[in-house]
N, C-alpha and C positions, 0 to 999 in steps of 0.2 A: 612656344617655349614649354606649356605643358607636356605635352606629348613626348618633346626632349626630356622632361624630367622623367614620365616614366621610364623611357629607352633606359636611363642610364641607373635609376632604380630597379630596374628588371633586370639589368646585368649584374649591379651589386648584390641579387637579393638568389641569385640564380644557382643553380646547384656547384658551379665553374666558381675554385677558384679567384679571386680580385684579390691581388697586391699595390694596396697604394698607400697614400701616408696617412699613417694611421694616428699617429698621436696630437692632442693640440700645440698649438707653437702660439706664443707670443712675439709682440715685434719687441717689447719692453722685457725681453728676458732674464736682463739683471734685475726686474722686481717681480718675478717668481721663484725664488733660489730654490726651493723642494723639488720645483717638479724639472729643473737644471740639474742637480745635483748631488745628492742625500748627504754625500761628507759635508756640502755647507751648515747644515744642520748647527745652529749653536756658535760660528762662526763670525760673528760681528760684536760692538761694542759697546754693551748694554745687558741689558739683563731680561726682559721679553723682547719680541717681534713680532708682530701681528700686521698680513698685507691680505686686502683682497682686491681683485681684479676680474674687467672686464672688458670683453672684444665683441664686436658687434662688425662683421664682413659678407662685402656683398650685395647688400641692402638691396640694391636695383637688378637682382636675380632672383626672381619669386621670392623665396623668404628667404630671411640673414644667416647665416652661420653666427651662434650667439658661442661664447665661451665663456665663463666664468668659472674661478679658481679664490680658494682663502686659501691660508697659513699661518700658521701659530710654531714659533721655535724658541728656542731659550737654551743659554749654557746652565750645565750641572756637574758637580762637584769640581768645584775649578778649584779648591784646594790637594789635589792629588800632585802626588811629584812626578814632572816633567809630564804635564799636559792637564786636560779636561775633558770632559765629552760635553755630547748637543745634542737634545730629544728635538723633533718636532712631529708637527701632523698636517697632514697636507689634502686637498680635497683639489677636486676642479671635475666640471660636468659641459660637456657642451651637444648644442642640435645642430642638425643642418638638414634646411631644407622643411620642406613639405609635411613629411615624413618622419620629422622630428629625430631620423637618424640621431642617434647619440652616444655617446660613454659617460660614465662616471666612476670617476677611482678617489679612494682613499686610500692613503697612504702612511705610514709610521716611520720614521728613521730617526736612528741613531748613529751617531759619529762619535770617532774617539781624536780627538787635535792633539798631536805632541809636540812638544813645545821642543824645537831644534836651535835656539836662539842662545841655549846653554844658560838657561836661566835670566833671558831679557824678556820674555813672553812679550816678542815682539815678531816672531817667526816660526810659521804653524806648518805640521803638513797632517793631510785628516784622511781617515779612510770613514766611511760612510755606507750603511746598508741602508735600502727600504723594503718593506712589504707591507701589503695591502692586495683588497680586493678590485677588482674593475669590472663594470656592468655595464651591457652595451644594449639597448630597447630602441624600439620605436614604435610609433602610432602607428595605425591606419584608415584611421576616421578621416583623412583628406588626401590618400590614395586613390588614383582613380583609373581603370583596365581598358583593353579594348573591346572586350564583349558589354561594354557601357557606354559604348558610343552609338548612336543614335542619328546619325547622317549628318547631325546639326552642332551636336553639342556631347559632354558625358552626364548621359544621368545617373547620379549615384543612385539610385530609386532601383535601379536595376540589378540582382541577386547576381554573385559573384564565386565562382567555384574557389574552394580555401587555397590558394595558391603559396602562402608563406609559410604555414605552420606556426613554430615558435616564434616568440620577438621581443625574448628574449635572452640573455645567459651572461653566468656571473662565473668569475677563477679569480683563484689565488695568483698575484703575481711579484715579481720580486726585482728590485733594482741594487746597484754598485755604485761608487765613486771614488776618488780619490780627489784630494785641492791644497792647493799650495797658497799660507797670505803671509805676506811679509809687508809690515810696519816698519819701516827706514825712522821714521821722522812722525812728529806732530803734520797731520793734514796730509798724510803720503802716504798710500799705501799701491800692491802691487799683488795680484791672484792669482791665479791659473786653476782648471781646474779639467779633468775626464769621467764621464758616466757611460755608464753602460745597463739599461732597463730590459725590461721583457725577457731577464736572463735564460730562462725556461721556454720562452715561445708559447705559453698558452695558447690552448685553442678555444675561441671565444664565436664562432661560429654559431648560426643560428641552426640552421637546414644540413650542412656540411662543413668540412672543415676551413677553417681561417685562424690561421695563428697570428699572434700577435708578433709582427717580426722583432726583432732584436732594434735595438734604439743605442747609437752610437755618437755620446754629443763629448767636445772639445769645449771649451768657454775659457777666454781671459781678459783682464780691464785692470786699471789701473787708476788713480788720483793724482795728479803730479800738480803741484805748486808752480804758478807760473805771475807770482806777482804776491802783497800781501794780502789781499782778499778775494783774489781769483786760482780756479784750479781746471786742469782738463782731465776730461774723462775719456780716456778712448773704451771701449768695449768689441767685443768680436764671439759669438760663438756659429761652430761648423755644425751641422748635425747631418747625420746619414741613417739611414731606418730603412732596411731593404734594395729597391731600386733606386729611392729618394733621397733626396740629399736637398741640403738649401746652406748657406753662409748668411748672418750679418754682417755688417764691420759699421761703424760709426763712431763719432764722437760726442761731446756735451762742452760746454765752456759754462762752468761752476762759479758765480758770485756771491760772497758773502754779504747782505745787506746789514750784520749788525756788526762790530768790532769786536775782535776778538781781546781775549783779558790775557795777557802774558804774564801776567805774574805768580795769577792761582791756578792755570791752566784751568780753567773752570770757564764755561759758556754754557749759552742757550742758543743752539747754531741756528741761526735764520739765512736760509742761502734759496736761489733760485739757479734751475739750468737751465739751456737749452742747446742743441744741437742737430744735426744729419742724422740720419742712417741710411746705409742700402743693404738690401734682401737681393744679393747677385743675381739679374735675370727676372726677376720679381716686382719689386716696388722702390719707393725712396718715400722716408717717410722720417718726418719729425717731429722730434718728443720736448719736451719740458718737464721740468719738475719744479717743487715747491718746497719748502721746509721749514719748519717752525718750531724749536724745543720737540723733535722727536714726532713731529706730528707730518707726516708727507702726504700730498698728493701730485701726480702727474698725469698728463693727457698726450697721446700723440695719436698721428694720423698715416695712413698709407695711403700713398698715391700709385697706382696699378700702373706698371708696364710693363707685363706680360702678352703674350698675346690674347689674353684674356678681355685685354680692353675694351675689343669692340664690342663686346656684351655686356660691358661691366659701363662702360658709356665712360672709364679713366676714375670711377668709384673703388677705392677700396675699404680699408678696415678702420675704423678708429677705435683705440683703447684706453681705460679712464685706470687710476691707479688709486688705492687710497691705504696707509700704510701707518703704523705707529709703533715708536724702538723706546721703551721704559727703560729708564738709567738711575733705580732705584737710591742706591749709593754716592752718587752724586752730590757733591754740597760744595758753596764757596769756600770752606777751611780745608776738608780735605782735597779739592781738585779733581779735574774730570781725567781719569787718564783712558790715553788711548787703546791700554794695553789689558786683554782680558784677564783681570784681575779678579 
């Protein structure tokens, strides 16, 4: 297995071109909405958002592919006529491997939502920029050659001609989006959204060139009421980036554990989910979440069936969520409304 890690280290690191998938993915993609889609920016029901996330895949192939991602977004100036905009700031860094292969981007966006509802600010359509920097390094203190192999074993002890050079390099890069949310009803709503990243193609290349391909994602979900303290979730985003490509689709079935107030519109939503997902070709893998006065967490799991299995022994990824939506303005006299006010 080592000696496979150099092989494929030594093609990645080689003067030749590698086109593969370059960016990280989530299976819980509806709880990364920045690095989804810059017009969500600002785009929900409250007044902060703050998620952070982590993915840990692989485990039982030398070391894990670790991900971790925050986000901070918030609406601003929601008194302008016919719409508002949405700042946030978005990070996430992940390794892989040995080698500690990695990226790390930050990112800025802004979105402007206009309100198409004719004055029910119940029906948004948002166009959204990002930029930021991305910085791609890695280690080589647990790298190991073949002029350090020793009939038996590799001794690192053994002097090794500079075969990488740089390890590292930082550019400016820049993302797009468009997204569509319409609020029907209390407890309904319905999104759509398209991004388009790496508008530029930066070359982030260590030794030679490697641009960042172009990242082409589709996303939509919806809440639908389907009793009075249950709702479904369906969810689905496509993404394509180069030669790569991958689909979710799944669901959630939503319970409210507190009752709801119909008279002041006013709660503290206490709900739990759980459902499916499949990654087409890929995995199946299920999530849950939690909810409490604005305070989330959620956990889910991939179960591998790619043909990756038999190395992977049927281990995939599991990802922890932890998330909180501040609803400042909120009180039992005036009511909690759904609509960003």
């Amino acid at each position: 297995m080592k000696k496979l890690t150099i092989i494929l280290f030594g093609m990645l690191l080689s003067g030749m071109p590698v086109f593969a998938q370059q960016d990280v993915h989530f299976s819980q993609f509806f709880s990364s909405p920045l690095t989804l889609n810059p017009a969500s920016a600002g785009i929900f029901d409250g007044d902060m958002r703050a998620i952070m996330n982590y993915r840990n895949q692989w485990s039982s192939i030398s070391e894990p592919y670790v991900t971790m991602a925050a986000s901070v977004d918030f609406p601003v100036l929601r008194k302008i006529n016919n719409g508002m905009f949405g700042m946030g700031i978005n990070f996430f860094k992940d390794a892989a491997g040995v080698s500690k292969l990695g990226t790390t981007n930050v990112g800025l966006s802004l979105a402007y939502h206009l309100d198409i509802s004719g004055g029910q600010k119940n029906n948004y359509l948002s166009v959204g920029f990002q930029g930021g920097m991305v910085q791609r390094s890695m280690s080589l203190g647990n790298l190991t050659w073949d002029e350090q192999w020793n009939g038996v074993t590799f001794d690192q002890q053994i002097a090794t001609v500079d075969q990488l050079g740089a390890t590292s390099a930082s550019v400016f890069d820049m993302g797009t989006g468009l997204h569509w949310y319409y609020m029907p009803k209390q407890n309904m709503n319905i999104f759509s959204g398209i991004s388009l990243f790496h508008i530029t193609s930066p070359d982030i290349g260590f030794n030679g060139e490697s641009p960042l391909l172009k990242k082409f994602t589709w996303h939509g979900g919806a809440e639908i009421p389907a009793g009075d303290d249950i709702s479904i979730l369906p969810n689905a985003v496509f993404v394509k980036q180069g030669p790569n490509r991958y689909m979710d689709l799944g669901a959630e079935v939503k319970v409210f554990l507190q009752e709801r107030t119909k008279f002041t519109n006013f709660r503290n939503p206490m709900y739990v989910t759980i459902g499916p997902y499949l990654r087409l070709g890929d995995a199946l893998y299920l999530v849950s979440r939690f909810n409490w006065n604005g305070l989330a967490v959620a956990i889910s799991y991939d179960f591998n069936m790619s043909g990756l299995t038999t190395a992977t022994g049927g281990n995939g990824a599991y990802e922890l969520m932890l998330g909180y939506t501040a609803n400042l303005n909120a009180n039992p006299t005036r009511g909690h409304s759904v609509r960003f006010h």
